[in-house]
N, C-alpha and C positions, 0 to 999 in steps of 0.2 A: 100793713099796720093800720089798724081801724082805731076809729077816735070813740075811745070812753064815751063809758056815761061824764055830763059836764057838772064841775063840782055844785054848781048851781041848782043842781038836780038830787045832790047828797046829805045827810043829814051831817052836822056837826061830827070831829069822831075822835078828837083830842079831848083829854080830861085834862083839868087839873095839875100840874108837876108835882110829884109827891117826893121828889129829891133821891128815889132810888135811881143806885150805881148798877150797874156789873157786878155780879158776885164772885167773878170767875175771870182770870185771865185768859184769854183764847187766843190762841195760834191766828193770825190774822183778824183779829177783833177790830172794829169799827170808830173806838174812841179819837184816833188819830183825824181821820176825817168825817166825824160827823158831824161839822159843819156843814160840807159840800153835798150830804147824803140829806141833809135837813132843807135844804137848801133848794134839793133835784126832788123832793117829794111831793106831791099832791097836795095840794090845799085842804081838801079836805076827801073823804071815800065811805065806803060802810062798812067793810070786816077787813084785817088786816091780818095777813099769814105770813110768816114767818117761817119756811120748811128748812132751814138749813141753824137750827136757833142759837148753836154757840155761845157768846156770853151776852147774844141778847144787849148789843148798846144801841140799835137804832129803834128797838121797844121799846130801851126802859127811856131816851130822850121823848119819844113820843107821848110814851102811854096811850094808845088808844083805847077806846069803849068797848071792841067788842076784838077781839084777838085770839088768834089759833096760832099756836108755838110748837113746832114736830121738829125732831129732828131722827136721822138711825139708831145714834148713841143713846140706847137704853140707859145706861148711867146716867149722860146728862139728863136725860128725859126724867128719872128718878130724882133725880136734885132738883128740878126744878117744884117737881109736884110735893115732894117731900116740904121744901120752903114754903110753898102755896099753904099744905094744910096741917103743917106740924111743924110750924119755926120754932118754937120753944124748944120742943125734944130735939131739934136739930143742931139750937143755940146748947144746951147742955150736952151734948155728944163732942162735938167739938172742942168745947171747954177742960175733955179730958186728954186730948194730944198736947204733945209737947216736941219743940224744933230742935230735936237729936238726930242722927243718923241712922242710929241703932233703932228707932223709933219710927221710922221713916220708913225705912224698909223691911220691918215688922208691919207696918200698913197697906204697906204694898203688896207683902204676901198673901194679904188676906183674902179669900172670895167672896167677892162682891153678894153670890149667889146664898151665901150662908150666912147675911147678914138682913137684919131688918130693913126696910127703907129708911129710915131715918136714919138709920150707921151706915148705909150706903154713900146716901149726902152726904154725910161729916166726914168719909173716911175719901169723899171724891173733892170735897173743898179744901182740904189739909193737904193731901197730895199736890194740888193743883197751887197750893199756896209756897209750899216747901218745896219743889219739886223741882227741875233744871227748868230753867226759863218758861213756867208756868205753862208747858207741852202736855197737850195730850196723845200720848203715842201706844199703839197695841201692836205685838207683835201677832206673826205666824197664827197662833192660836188664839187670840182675842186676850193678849193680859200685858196688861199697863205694866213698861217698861223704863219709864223715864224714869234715870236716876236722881239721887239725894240734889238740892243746887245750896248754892251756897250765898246766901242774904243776910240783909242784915236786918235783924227784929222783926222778922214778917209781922202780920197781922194775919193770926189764923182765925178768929173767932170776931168779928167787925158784926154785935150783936145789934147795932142801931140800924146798921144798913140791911139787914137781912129780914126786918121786923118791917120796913121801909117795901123790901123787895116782895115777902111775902103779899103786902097790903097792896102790890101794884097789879100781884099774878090773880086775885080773888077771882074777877070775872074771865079768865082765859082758860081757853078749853087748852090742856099741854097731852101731847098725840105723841108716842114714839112707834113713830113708820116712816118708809121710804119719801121721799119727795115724788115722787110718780103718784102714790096712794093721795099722798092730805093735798095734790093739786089737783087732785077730781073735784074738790070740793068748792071753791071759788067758782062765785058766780061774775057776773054783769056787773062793776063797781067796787067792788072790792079790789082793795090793795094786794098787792102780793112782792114782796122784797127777798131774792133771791143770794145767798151770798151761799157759794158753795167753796167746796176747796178749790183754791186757786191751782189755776195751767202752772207748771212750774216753770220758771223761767230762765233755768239750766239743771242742768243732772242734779248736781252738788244740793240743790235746792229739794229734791225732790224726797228729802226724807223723814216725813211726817205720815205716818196712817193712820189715821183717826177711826177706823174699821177694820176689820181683819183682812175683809174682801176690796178696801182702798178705792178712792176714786180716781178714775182713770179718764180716756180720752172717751171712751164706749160711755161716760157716763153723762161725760161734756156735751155731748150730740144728742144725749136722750132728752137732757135738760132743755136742751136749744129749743127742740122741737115741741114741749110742753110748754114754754116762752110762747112760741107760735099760736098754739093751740090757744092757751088763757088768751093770748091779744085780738085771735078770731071772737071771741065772748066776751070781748071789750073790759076786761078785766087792766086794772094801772097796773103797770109792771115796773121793777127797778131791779137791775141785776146787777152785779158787782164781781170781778173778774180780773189777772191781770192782763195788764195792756199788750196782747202778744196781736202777732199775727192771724192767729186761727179765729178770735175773740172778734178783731174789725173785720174779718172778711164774713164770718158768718154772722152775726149783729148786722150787718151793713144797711140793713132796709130799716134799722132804726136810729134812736137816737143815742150818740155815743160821747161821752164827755169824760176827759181825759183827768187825773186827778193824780197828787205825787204822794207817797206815804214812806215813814223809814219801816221799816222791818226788823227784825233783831232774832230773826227766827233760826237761821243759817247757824251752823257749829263751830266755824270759823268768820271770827272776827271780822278779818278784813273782805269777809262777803256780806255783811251786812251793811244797811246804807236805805239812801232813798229808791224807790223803785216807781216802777207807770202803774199805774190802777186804773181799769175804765170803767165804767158805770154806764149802764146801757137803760135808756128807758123809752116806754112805747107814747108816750104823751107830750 
């Protein structure tokens, strides 16, 4: 573990709070504990990446100045750029779904591939809104599976915050590629906050794909090792993981802070609850 460059050596790299949320409910999202992740972050750094970017809650608390957001999920990757440079058309796309079932999985039928980028957005936010426990799951073949869920008065179309989140993404370069690819790019001080799909932490747990090809343990180890790699180049690192044993043993040459979150991700009830989260960082 080599010691950064020292914040004293960094330009300023927080803006402003412009009051944007999450647009997106995500499978392990961050809002639960981003106290503790605000808390374990750097003073201050120069570029901040985000390769794993999800719904995006430890950016949008931040806002930093200068910001690289990637992640696999071309969809999400599309939603986000789609917001960045076409909220309006993406504000009126959305304005025409409605929270039916019959409507629901009418939108789910659609391909993603035959639709503009902006009806991509609207038809990945509506889903995401309406959808069983705001899961993004793909099967076999790459196609969004998650059935109809049942709520009360979603909010599909949340046009202030989206106008809010466009005006945060302005200056971020948003990349859909591997986290191997957009980690070549960090340099010497720059931030890099890692939250990948969590180790599951029994079978029962383990059924979410968020990719057709899924992240597995071969994916755990490649990650670890680009962890490595950034902290030789003195890059700030913050990785987020759950609290298992593969996590402490291999982390162990750094620093490991133990944190509680509930989950509610699980299909059965009574497996949901508070769970260990660790948070690993090289500083």
């Amino acid at each position: 573990m080599r010691s950064p460059v020292s914040a004293q050596q960094m330009p300023l790299s927080i803006l402003p709070a412009s009051g944007a949320r999450p647009f997106l409910k995500w499978v392990g999202g961050k809002r639960q504990i981003i106290d503790d992740l605000k808390r374990l972050c750097p003073p201050s750094f120069r570029r901040y990446f985000e390769p794993f970017a999800g719904g995006g809650a430890l950016f949008f608390a931040l806002q930093p100045r200068r910001a690289v957001l990637s992640d696999a999920n071309g969809e999400l990757i599309d939603t986000y750029t789609a917001i960045r440079d076409h909220v309006e058309g993406v504000i009126r796309a959305l304005k025409t779904h409605v929270y039916t079932s019959e409507h629901y999985y009418d939108v789910r039928g659609l391909d993603p591939a035959g639709l503009s980028m902006v009806q991509r957005a609207a038809r990945m936010i509506y889903l995401n809104k309406t959808g069983f426990n705001g899961l993004y799951r793909v099967n076999s073949r790459g196609k969004f599976n998650v059935p109809f869920g049942r709520h009360r008065n979603p909010v599909i179309c949340d046009a202030a915050n989206l106008r809010k989140v466009s005006a945060a993404l302005q200056s971020v370069d948003i990349i859909a590629d591997s986290f191997e690819q957009v980690l070549k790019r960090p340099r010497q001080g720059d931030f890099v906050y890692m939250d990948p799909p969590y180790i599951p932490l029994s079978r029962t747990a383990n059924f979410v794909a968020y990719q057709k090809r899924g992240f597995g343990m071969e994916q755990q180890e490649q990650l670890a090792q680009v962890f490595e790699a950034l902290d030789a180049k003195g890059c700030l690192l913050m990785l987020s993981n759950a609290d298992v044993d593969w996590m402490r043993t291999r982390y162990r040459r750094f620093h490991l802070h133990h944190v509680r979150a509930t989950r509610n991700v699980n299909s059965r009830a009574a497996d949901r609850g508070p769970v260990g989260e660790l948070i690993v960082t090289n500083y």
